[in-house]
C-alpha positions in Angstrom: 0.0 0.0 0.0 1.7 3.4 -1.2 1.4 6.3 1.3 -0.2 9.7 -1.0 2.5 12.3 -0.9 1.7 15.8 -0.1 1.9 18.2 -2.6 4.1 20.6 0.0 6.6 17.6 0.0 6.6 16.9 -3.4 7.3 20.4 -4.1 9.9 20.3 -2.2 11.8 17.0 -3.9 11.0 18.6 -7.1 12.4 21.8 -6.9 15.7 20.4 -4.9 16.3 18.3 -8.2 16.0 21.0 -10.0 18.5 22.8 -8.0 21.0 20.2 -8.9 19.9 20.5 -12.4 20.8 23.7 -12.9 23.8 23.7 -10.3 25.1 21.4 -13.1 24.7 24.0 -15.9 26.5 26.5 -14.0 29.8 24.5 -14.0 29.4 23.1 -17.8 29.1 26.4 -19.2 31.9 27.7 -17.1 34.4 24.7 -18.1 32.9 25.1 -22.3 33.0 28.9 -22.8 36.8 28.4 -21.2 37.7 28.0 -25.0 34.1 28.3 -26.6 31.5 31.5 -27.2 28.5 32.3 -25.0 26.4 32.5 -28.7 27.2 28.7 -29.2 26.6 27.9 -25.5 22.7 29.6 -26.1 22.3 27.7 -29.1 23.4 24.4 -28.1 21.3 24.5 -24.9 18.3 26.0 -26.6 18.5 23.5 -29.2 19.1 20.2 -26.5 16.2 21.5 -25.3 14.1 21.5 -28.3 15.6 18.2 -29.5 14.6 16.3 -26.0 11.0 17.9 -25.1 9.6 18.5 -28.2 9.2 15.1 -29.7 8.7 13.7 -25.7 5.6 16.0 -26.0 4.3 14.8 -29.4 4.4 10.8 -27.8 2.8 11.5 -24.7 0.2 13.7 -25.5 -2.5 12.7 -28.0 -3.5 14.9 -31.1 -5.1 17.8 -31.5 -2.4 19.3 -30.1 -3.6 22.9 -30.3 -6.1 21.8 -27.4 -3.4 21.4 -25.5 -3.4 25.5 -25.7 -5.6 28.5 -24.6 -4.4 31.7 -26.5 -3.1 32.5 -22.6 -1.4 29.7 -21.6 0.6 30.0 -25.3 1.3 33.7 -24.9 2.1 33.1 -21.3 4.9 30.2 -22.0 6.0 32.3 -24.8 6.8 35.2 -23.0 8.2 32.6 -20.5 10.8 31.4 -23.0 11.7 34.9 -24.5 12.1 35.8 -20.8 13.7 32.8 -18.8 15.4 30.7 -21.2 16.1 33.3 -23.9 16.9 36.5 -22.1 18.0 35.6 -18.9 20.3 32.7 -20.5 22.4 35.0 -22.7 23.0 37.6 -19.6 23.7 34.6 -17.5 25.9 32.9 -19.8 27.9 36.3 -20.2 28.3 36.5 -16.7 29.8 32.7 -16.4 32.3 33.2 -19.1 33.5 36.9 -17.6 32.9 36.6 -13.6 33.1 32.8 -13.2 30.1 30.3 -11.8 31.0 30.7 -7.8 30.3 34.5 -8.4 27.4 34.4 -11.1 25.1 31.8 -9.2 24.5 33.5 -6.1 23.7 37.0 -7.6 21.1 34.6 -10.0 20.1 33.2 -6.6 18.1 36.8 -5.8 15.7 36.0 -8.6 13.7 34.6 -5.1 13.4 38.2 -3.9 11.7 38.9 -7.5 9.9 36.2 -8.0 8.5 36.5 -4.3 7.2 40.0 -5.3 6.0 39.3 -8.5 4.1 36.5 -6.9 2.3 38.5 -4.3 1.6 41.3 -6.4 0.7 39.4 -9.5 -1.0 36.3 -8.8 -2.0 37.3 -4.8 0.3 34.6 -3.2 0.6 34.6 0.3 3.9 35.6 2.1 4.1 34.3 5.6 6.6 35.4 8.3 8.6 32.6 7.3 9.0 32.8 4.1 10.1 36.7 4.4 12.8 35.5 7.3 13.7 32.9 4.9 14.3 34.7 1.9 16.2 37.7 3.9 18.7 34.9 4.9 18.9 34.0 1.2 19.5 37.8 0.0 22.0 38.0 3.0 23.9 35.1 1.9 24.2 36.2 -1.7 25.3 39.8 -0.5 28.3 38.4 1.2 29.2 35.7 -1.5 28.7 38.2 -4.2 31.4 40.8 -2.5 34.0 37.9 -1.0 33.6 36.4 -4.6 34.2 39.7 -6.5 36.6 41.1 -4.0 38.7 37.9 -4.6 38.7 38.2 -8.5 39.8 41.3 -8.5 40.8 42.8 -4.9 41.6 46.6 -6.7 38.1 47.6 -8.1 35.9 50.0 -6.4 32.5 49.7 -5.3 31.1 51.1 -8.4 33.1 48.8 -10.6 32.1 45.8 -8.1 28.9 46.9 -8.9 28.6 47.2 -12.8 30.5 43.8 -12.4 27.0 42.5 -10.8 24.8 44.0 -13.6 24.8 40.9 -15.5 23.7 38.2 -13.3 21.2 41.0 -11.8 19.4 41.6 -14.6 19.2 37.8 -15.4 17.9 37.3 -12.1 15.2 39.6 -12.6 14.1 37.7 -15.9 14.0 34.1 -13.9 12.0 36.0 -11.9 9.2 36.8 -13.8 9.3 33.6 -15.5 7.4 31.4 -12.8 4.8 34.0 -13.1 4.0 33.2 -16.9 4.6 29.9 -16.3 1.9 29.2 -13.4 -0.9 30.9 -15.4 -0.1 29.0 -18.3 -0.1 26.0 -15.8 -3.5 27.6 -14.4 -5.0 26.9 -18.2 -4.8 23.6 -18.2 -1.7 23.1 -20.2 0.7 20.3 -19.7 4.5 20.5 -18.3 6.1 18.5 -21.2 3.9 21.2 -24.3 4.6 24.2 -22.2 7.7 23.6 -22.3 8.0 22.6 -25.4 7.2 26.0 -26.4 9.2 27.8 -24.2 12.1 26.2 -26.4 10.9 26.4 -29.5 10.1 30.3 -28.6 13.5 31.0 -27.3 15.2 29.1 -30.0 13.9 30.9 -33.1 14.1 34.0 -31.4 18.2 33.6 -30.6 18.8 32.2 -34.5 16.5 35.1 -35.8 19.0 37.5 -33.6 21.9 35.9 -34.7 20.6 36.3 -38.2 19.6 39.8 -38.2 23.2 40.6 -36.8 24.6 38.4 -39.1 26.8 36.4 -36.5 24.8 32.9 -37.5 28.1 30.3 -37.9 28.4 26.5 -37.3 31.3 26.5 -35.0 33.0 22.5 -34.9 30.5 20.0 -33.8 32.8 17.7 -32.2 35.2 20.0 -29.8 35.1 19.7 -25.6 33.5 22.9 -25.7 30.3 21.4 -27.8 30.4 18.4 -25.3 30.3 20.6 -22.4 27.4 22.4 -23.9 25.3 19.6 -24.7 25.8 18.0 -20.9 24.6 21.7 -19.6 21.6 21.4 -22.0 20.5 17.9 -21.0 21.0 19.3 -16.7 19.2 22.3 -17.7 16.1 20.1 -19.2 15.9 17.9 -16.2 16.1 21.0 -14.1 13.1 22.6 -16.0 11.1 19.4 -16.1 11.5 19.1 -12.1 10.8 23.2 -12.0 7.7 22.7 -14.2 6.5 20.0 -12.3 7.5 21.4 -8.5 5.2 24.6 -10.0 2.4 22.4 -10.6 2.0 21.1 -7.0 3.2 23.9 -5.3 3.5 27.8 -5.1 6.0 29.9 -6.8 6.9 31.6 -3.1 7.7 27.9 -1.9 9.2 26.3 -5.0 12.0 29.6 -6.3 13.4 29.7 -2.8 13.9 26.3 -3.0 16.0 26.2 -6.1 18.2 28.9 -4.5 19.8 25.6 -3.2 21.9 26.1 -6.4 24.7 28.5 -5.4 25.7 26.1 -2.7 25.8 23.2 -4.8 28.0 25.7 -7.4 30.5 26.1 -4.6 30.7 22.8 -3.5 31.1 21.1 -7.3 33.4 24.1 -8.1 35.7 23.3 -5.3 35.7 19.6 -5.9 35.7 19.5 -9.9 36.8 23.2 -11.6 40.5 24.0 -12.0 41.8 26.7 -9.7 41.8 29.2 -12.5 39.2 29.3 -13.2 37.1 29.5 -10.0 38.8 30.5 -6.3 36.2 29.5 -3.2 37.0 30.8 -0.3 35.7 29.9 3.2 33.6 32.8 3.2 31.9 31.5 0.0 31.0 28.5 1.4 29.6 29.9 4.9 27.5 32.4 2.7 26.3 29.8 0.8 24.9 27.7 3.6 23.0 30.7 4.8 21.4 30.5 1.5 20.8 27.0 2.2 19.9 28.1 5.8 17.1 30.8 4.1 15.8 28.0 1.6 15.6 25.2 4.3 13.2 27.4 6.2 10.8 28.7 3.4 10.3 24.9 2.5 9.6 24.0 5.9 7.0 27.1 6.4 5.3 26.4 3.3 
């Protein structure tokens, strides 16, 4: 006899998964665009995606597909993909390949703060006590690793170059943000995780090859390099991630579930520690200690919701 598991719990495994998921893409991208571009990291990623949801959503899910769709839920994971995975992925890949993955995952990590506020304000969520303390731990942590990990990098700069350094990451983290929000209402319509996603992709993808053919800087770079290979492993992390996401969105709010995956940054400096050459990421003890206030914050917003 199977014990029914609640949906608060469920939420929570989901969104942990996801956390590793996309802990994962952190260090791939960092160790491909060591020799690669960020333009082929998008693409490959974008198009891993495509190539392992798409047709996943064509077997499981019986024709017609456009029933699948309102004309909310599509605009609504549109704007999702254009936002989350289009967006958000080419400041955040930027901000690997120039700041590192130690420094650029906890300054993604404040997308919780966003996503928090979008959630109350936009779909009336409620924020208890502890998720706020829980989220001002996170914040806190992502201060501290976010000025150790810059200071570290480069020890001379002042605090306005520290901060243009953290515009990047900062604005990407305000696009992940939002994305939950298009994501539950298209969820809210009815549409499934695997077709939603599906067009998140597709979305993201021909927008990024129509921008790299308006500006003319569409090439085929070589298919079989270690760059290409790390870029396909961060594409195949990044799907399980969003699959978990989707799913841990389904069952459970966006002020329970976005915390959660703020598990990442840890996971980022624990991996980077244990498999990233020196040069090219340098964790410090105070990196670490920040981090597990992050986990700290996260722990308690999952045990509140």
């Amino acid at each position: 006899m199977s014990l029914p598991v609640p949906d608060a719990l469920l939420g929570v495994l989901l969104a942990t998964v996801a956390a590793v998921g996309f802990a994962g893409q952190f260090l791939c991208i960092r160790l491909g665009t060591d020799e690669g571009t960020v333009a082929d990291a998008v693409l490959v990623v974008l198009l891993c995606h495509v190539i392992l949801v798409v047709p996943a959503a064509f077997v499981l899910h019986a024709p017609p597909y456009a029933a699948l769709f309102t004309p909310l839920s599509a605009i609504s994971f549109a704007a999702a993909g254009i936002a989350g995975m289009l967006v958000a992925r080419v400041l955040m890949f930027t901000s690997i390949e120039a700041l590192g993955a130690s420094l650029t995952s906890p300054v993604i990590a404040s997308n919780a703060l966003f996503a928090t506020v979008f959630a109350v304000v936009i779909l009336e969520e409620r924020l208890t006590a502890g998720h706020f303390a829980g989220i001002v731990l996170i914040v806190a942590g992502i201060a501290v690793v976010s000025w150790e990990t810059a200071a570290t990098t480069s020890p001379d700069q002042s605090l306005r170059e520290t901060g243009a350094m953290l515009v990047l990451p900062l604005a990407a983290a305000v696009c992940i943000g939002i994305e939950p929000i298009f994501v539950s209402i298209g969820l809210a319509e009815g549409t499934p995780i695997l077709p939603g996603l599906g067009v998140m992709a597709t979305t993201a993808t021909i927008g990024f090859v129509g921008y790299l053919g308006w500006t003319g800087s569409l090439a085929t770079g070589p298919v079989r390099s270690s760059s290409t290979a790390w870029y396909v492993a961060g594409g195949v992390s990044t799907t399980v991630a969003f699959l978990a996401y989707f799913a841990a969105l389904a069952v459970a709010p966006v002020v329970l579930v976005m915390p959660l995956l703020q598990l990442t940054p840890l996971l980022v400096v624990v991996l980077s520690v244990l498999f990233l050459p020196r040069q090219l990421e340098r964790v410090t003890w105070r990196v670490t200690a920040a981090a597990l206030v992050v986990v700290v914050g996260a722990t308690l917003v999952s045990v509140m919701g």
